[in-house]
C-alpha positions in Angstrom: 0.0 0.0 0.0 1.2 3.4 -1.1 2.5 5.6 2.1 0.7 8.8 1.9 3.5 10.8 3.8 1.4 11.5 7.2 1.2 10.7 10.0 -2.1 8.8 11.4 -3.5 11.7 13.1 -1.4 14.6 11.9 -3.5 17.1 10.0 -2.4 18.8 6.9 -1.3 22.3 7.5 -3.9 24.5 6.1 -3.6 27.7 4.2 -3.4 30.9 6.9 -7.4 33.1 6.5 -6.8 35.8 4.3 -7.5 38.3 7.3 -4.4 37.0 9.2 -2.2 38.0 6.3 -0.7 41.9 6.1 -1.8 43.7 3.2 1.1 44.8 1.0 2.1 48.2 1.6 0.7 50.8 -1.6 3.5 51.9 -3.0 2.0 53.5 -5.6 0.3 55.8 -3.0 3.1 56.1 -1.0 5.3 57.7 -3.8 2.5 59.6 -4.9 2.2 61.2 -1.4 6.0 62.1 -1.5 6.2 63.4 -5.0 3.5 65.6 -4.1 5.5 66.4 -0.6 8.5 67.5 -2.7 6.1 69.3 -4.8 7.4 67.0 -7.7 5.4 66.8 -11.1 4.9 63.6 -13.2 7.8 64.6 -15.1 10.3 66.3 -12.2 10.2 62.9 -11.1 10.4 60.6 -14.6 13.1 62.6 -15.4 15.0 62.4 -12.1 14.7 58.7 -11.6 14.9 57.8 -15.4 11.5 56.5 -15.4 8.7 56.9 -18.3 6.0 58.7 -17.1 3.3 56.2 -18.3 5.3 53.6 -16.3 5.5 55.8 -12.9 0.9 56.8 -13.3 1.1 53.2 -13.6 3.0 52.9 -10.5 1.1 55.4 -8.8 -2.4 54.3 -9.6 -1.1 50.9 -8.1 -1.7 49.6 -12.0 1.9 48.3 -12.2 4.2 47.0 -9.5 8.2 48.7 -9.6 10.7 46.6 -9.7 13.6 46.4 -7.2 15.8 48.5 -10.1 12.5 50.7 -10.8 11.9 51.4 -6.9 15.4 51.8 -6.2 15.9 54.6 -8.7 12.6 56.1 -7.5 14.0 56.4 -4.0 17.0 57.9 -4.9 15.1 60.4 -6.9 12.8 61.0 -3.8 15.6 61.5 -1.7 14.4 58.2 0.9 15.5 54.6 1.4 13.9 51.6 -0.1 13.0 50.7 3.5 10.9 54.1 4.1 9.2 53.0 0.6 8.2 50.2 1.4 7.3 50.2 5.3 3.7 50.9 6.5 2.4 54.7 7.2 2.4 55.6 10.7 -1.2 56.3 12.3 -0.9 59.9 13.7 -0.8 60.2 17.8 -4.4 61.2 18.8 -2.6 62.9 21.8 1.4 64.2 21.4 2.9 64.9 24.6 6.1 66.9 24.6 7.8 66.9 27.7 10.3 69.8 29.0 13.1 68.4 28.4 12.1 68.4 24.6 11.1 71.9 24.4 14.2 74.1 22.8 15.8 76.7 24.6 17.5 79.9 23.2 19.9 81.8 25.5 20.7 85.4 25.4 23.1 85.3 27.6 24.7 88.8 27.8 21.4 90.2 26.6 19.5 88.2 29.9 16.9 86.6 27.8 15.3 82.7 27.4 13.2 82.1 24.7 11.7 78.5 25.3 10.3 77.4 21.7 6.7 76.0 22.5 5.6 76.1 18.6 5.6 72.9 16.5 9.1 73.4 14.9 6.7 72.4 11.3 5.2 75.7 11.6 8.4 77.7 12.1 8.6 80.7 9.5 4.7 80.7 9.9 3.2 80.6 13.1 5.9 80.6 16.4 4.9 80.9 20.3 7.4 81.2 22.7 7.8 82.0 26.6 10.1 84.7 26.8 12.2 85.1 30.2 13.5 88.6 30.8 16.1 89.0 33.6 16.3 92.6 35.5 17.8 95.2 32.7 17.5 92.1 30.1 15.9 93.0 26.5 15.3 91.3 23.4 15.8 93.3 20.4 15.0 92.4 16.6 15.5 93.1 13.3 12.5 93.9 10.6 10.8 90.4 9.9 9.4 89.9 6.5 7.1 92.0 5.5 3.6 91.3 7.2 4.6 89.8 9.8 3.4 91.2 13.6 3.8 90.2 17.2 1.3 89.2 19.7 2.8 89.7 23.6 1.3 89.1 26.5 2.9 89.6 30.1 2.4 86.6 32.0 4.6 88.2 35.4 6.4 91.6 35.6 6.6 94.5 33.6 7.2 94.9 30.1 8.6 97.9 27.7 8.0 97.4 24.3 9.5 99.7 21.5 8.3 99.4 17.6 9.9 101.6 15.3 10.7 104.4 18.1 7.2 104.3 19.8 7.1 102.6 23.3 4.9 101.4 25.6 4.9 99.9 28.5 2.9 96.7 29.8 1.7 95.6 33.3 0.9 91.7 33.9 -2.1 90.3 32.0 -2.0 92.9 29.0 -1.2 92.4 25.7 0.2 94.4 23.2 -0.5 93.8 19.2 2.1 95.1 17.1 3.9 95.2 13.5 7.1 93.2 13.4 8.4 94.0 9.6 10.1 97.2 11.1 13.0 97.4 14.2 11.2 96.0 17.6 12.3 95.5 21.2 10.8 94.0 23.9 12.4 95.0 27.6 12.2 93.9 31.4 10.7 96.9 32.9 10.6 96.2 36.8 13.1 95.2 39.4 12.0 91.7 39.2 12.1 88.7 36.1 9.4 89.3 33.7 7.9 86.6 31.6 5.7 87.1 28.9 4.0 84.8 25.9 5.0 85.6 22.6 3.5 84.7 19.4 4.7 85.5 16.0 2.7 85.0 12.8 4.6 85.5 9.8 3.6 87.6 6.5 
């Protein structure tokens, strides 16, 4: 009698359900979304990876599956690794918590100011907040921004002086002052104590 190869009662290994299995990442979505990142056209990025342009919509519109030589000269184009391609997005944190030791600091040492950076540094050049620190006799003083741009500060402890463009005014604790930053600015401790103060900076 012909041996069947198992075991009296050993099962056959059956096939794994198909909702165990990982999908297979989309690549053609994922170098779409970085194209578009780089602000890359069709052809910026045919030409820079040597790729036909009907090949990468292919790609893109997950119609056609790169190649390792394809994909490789993709990423090089896109400035990633073939690893980044080809691993799974990340789910954005419902909550982000950024402890202090992750804030940045600036130090103006002989000018007696700390700017702690509270901002998202992805929105730096548009939108910035910061806790300013001013020591006794400390100041911050800036150049013109671009143009547009203006200040929102409001004193938190202590007393303020703030200077635009030769006009000063002073601030007590809980006022605000609203101001244009595209021209010389200064902001200055104006008590015999620290001063601390919010500042927010929206760009033109």
């Amino acid at each position: 009698m012909a041996s069947t190869g198992k075991t009296r009662g050993q099962r056959a290994p059956s096939a794994l359900p198909a909702s165990t299995l990982a999908a297979p990442p989309r690549v053609g979505e994922q170098i779409q979304r970085l194209r578009a990142e780089r602000h890359m056209t069709l052809d910026d990025l045919s030409r820079a990876a040597g790729v036909s342009k009907s090949m990468l919509s292919d790609i893109e519109r997950d119609k056609a599956n790169p190649t390792i030589a394809v994909a490789w000269r993709l990423t090089n184009a896109l400035g990633i690794s073939l690893d980044q391609l080809f691993a799974s997005p990340r789910t954005p944190e419902t909550i982000s918590v950024v402890g202090p030791h992750d804030i940045p600091t600036l130090d103006g040492h002989e000018a007696k100011y700390q700017l702690r950076v509270w901002g998202p540094i992805e929105l730096a050049g548009r939108f910035e907040w910061y806790e300013l620190t001013l020591k006794v006799g400390g100041a911050l003083i800036s150049n013109p921004h671009e143009p547009g741009t203006r200040e929102h500060l409001t004193v938190l402890q202590g007393a303020v002086e703030v200077e635009v463009n030769g006009t000063v005014r002073r601030l007590r604790s809980t006022e605000t002052a609203r101001y244009a930053a595209d021209v010389p600015h200064a902001i200055r401790n104006a008590g015999k104590t620290d001063a601390k103060a919010l500042l927010i900076v929206i760009h033109g």
